[in-house]
C-alpha positions in Angstrom: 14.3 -2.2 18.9 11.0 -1.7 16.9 7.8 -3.1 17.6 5.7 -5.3 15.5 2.4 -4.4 14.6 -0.8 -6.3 12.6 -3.2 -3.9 10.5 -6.5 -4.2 12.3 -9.3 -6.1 9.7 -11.2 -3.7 8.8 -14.4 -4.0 6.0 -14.4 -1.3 3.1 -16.8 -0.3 0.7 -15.1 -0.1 -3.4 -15.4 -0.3 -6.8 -13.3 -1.1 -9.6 -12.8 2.4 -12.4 -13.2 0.6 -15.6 -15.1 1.7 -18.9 -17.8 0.2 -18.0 -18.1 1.3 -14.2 -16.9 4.9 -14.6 -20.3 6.4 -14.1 -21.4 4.2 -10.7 -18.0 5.0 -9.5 -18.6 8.7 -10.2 -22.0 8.2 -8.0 -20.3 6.6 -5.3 -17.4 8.8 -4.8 -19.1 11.7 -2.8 -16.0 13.4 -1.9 -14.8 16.4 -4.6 -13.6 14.2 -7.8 -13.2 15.7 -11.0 -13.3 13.6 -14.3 -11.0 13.7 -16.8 -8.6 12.8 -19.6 -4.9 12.1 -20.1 -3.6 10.1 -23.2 -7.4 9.7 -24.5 -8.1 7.5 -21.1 -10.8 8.4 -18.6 -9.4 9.3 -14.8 -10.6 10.5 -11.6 -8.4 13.5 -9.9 -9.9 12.6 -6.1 -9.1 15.0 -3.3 -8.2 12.8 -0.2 -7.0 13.2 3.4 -3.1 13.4 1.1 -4.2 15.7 -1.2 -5.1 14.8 -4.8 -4.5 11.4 -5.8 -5.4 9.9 -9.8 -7.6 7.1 -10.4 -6.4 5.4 -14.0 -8.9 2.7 -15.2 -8.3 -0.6 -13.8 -8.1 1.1 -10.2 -10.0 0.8 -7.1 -11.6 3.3 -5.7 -12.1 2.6 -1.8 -14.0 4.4 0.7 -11.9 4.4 4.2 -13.3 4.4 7.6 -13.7 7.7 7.9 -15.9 8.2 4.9 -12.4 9.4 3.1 -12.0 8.2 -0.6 -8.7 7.1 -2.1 -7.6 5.0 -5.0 -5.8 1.5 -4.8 -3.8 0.4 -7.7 -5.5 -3.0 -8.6 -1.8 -5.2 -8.2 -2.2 -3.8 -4.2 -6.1 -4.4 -4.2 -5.8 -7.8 -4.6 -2.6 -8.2 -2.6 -4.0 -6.3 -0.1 -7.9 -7.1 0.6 -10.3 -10.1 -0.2 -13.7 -10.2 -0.8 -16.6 -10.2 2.4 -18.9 -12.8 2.1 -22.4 -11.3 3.2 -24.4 -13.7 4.7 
């Protein structure tokens, strides 16, 4: 029989790729990224603990635990995580 098990809460640091956030994101990723083009659209070719991974605009980039870097599709983003109040 399998087991349950809950993902532990756990706070993350990430940005949204858009237009108007491509260069912040660009400072924030420190792992190897390289920017780029397909169809005329900016994207981010990451290099994570997977291998590479594409960014397209309208995803999130997160940095993981570890200090890793991975994008999120925005439709799992929001399905997945919620905002931290800081108090």
């Amino acid at each position: 029989m399998a087991l349950k098990y809950r993902k532990r809460p756990v706070e993350i640091e990430a940005m949204q790729f858009t237009d108007e956030t491509k260069d912040q994101v660009l400072n924030f990723v420190t792992c190897n990224c390289q920017p780029s083009f397909r169809k005329g659209k900016p994207v981010m070719v990451i290099q994570t603990l997977e291998g590479d991974m594409t960014a397209c605009l309208g995803d999130w980039i997160i940095k993981g635990v570890q200090g890793e870097f991975y994008p999120v599709k925005n439709d799992i983003f929001e399905l997945t995580y919620e905002k931290v109040d800081e108090d």
